[in-house]
C-alpha positions in Angstrom: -5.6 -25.5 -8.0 -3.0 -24.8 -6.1 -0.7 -21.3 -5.9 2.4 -22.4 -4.7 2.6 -19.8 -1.9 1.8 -20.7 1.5 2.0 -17.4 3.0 4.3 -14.3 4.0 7.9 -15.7 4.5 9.1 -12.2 5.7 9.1 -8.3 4.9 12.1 -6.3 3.9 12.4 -3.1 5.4 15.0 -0.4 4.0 17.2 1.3 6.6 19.8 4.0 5.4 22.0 3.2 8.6 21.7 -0.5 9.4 23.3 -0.2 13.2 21.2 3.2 14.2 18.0 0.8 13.0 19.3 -2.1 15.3 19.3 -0.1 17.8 15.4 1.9 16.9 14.1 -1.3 16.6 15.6 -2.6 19.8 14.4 0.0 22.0 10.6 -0.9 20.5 11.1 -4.3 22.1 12.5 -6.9 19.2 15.0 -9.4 19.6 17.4 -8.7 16.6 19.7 -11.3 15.1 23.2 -11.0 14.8 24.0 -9.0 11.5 24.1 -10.7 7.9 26.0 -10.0 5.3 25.1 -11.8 1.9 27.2 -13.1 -0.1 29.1 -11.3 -2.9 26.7 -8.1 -2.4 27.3 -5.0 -0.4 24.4 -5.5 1.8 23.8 -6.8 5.1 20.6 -7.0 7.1 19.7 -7.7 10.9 16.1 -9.8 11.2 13.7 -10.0 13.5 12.4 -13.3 13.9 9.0 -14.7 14.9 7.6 -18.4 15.0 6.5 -18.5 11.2 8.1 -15.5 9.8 10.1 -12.1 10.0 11.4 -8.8 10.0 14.5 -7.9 7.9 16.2 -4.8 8.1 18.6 -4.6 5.1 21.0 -1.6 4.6 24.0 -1.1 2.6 27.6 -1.5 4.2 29.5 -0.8 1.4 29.2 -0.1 -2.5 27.3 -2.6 -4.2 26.9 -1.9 -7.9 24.0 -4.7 -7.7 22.1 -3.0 -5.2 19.9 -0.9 -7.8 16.6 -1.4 -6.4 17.7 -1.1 -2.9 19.5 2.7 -3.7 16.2 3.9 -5.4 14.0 3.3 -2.5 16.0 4.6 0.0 16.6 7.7 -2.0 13.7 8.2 -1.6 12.2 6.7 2.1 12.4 4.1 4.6 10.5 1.8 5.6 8.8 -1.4 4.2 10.3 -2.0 0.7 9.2 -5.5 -0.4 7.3 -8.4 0.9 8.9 -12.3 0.2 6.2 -15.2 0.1 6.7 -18.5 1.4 6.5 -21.3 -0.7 4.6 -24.3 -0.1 6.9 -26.8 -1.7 10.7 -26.5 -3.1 11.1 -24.2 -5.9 10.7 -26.2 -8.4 7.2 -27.7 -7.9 6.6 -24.0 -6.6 7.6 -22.7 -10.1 5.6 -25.2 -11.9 2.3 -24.3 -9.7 2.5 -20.8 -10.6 3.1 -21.6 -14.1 -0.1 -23.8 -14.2 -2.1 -20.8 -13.3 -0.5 -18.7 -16.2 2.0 -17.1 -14.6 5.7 -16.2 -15.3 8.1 -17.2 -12.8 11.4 -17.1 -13.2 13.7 -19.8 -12.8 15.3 -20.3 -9.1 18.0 -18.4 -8.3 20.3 -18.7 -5.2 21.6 -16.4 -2.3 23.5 -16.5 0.5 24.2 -14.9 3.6 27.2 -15.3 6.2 25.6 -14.6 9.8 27.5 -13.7 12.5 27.0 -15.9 15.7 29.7 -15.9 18.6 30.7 -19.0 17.8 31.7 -18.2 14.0 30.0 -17.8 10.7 27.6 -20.1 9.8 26.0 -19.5 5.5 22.3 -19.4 5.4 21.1 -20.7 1.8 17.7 -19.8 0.1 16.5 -20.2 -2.9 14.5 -17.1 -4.7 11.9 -16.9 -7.5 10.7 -13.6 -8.5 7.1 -12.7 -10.8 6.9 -10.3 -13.6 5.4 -6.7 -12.0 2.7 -6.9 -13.9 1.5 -10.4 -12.1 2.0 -8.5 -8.6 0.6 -5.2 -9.4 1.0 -2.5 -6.3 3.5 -5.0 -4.9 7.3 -5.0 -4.9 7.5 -8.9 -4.4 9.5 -12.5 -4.5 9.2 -16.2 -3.1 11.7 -17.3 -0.7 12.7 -20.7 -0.1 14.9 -22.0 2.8 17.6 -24.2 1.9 18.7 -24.2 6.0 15.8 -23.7 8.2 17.6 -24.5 11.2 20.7 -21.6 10.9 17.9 -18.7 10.6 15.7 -19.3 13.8 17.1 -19.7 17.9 14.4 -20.1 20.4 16.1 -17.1 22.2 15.8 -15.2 18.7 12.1 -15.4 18.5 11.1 -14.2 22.2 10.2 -10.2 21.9 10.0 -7.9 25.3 7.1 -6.7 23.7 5.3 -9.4 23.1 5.1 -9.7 19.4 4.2 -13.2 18.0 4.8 -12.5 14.5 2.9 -10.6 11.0 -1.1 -10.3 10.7 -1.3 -8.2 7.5 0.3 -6.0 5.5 -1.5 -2.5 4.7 -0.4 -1.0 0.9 -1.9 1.9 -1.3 -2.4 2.4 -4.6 -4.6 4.7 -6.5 -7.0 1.8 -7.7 -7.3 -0.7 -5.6 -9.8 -2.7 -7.3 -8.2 -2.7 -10.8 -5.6 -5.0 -8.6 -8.3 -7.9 -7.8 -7.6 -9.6 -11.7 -4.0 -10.0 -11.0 -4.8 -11.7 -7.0 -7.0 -13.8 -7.8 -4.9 -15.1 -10.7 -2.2 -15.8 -8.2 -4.0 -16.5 -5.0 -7.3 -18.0 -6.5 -10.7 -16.6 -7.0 -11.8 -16.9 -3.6 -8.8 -14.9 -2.0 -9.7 -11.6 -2.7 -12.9 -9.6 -1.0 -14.5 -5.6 -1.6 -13.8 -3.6 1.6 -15.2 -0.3 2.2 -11.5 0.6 1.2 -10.6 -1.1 -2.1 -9.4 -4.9 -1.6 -8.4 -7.4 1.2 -6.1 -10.3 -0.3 -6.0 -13.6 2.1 -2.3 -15.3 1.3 -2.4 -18.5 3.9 -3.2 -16.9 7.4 -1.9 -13.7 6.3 -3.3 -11.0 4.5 -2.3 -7.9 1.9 -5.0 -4.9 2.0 -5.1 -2.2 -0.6 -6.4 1.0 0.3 -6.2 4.6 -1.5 -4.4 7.1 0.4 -7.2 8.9 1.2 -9.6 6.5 2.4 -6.3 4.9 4.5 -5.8 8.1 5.8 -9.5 8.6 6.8 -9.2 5.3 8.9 -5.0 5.6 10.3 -5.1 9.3 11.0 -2.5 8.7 13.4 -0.2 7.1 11.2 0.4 10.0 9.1 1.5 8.7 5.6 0.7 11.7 3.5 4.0 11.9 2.0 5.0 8.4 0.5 4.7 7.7 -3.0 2.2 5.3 -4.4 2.4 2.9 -5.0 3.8 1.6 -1.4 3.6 -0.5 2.0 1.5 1.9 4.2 2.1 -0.3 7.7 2.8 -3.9 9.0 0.3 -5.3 11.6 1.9 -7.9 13.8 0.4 -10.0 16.3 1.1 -10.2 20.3 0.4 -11.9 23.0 -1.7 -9.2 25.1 -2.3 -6.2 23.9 -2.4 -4.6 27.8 0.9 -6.0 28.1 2.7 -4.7 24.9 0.7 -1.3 25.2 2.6 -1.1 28.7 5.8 -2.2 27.8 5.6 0.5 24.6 4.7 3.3 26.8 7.2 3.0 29.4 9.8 2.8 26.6 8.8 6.2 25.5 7.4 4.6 22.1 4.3 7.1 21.2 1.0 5.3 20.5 -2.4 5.8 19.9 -5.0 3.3 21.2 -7.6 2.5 17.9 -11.3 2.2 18.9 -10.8 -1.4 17.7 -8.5 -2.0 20.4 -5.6 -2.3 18.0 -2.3 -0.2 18.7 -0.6 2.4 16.5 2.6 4.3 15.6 3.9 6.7 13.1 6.3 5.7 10.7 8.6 8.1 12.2 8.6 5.4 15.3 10.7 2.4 13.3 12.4 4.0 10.4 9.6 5.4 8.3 7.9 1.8 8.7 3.6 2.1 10.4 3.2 -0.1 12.4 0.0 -1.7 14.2 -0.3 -3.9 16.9 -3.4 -6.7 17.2 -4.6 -9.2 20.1 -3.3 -12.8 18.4 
């Protein structure tokens, strides 16, 4: 049976100053978007785009007596807030696969953005369905539907000086992993979900989630130095490139720090990218 979700659409990442994180996340080598603003909310956001999915940086630029969820975290940290799934289908036949598995999803709800291009505003639409907690545990979560594909993606959008390619995984704590593997395989079916030596590894289409304790991430990411977020939480985002001798260079000589992992992955501390991890693998 199927779960309606195909994989990670994109990752929300809280920024308390949205143009001081264009510019961080620049410097590291990403192409950003023009900015976003979405419709009849106080928010705006600049993305990151890759072949199959995405960055968003999302801030406040003005009040938004909506924007509850989005004041909380950043009152108390940046960096990866929430993680949107991709649907396989439309929302509809998306809600009714979830519901066939016994979940709860609510019904579709719209949103809007007007983005910025030189040539005028153009209004991405999506279409979003969000789970109770309790079916996501350890997981600030929703499904993301594209109602207009072809406003959110430019060829000259998804080319990166440093070589990214787009998300591999998606590294979270929480202070029992394995009581989470109930509530995955529920969603993403009983096959989807392994032991590591860690706590759990969650396959989602050809990405993956991986819950770890804090300690036992710690143990293994020394250099990403997390002791201080709450649980639970995103630890890091691993993202894919080209070649890793080529994005290692084009880091250093940008003054990025990095440590080299004896896997041959890449690293940096959340104080890097607005309190956001982040690791670097060979595609």
């Amino acid at each position: 049976m199927t779960s309606g979700i195909a994989g990670i659409d994109h990752i929300i990442v809280g920024v308390r100053d949205l143009e001081a994180a264009r510019a961080t996340w620049q410097r590291l080598g990403f192409t950003v978007t023009p900015r976003g603003r979405h419709i009849g909310q106080g928010t705006a956001n600049y993305c990151i785009m890759f072949g199959r999915d995405y960055l968003e940086l999302l801030g406040f630029v003005e009040p938004d007596e909506y924007g509850h969820r989005l004041e909380a975290f950043l009152a108390e940290r940046e960096g990866p807030m929430s993680v949107a799934f991709a649907p396989e289908r439309d929302a509809e036949a998306t809600r009714a696969a979830l519901a066939a598995n016994g979940l709860h999803p609510s019904a579709p709800r719209a949103l809007g953005r007007a983005l910025e291009l030189p040539e005028g505003e153009v209004m991405p639409r999506f279409s979003l369905l969000n789970l109770p907690p309790e079916e996501t545990p350890g997981l600030d979560c929703f499904i993301c539907g594209h109602l207009t594909p072809e406003l959110v993606r430019r060829p000259e959008w998804v080319a990166h000086a440093n070589g990214v390619t787009g998300i591999k995984a998606v590294h979270l704590l929480a202070e029992n992993p394995a009581a989470l593997a109930p509530a995955y395989r529920r969603l993403f079916g009983s096959g989807s979900v392994t032991s590591t030596g860690a706590g759990i590894a969650v396959a989602v289409g050809r990405h993956s989630l991986s819950f770890a304790t804090q300690e036992s991430f710690g143990d293994a990411y020394p250099a990403l130095a997390l002791d201080s977020i709450p649980l639970p939480s995103i630890a890091a985002l691993e993202l894919t490139v080209r070649s890793h001798t080529q994005t290692a260079d084009f880091l250093r000589r940008s003054g990025i720090a990095i440590t080299e992992l004896s896997d041959g992955r890449l690293a940096a501390s959340a104080v890097v990218a607005n309190g956001t991890a982040l690791l670097w693998a060979q595609s």
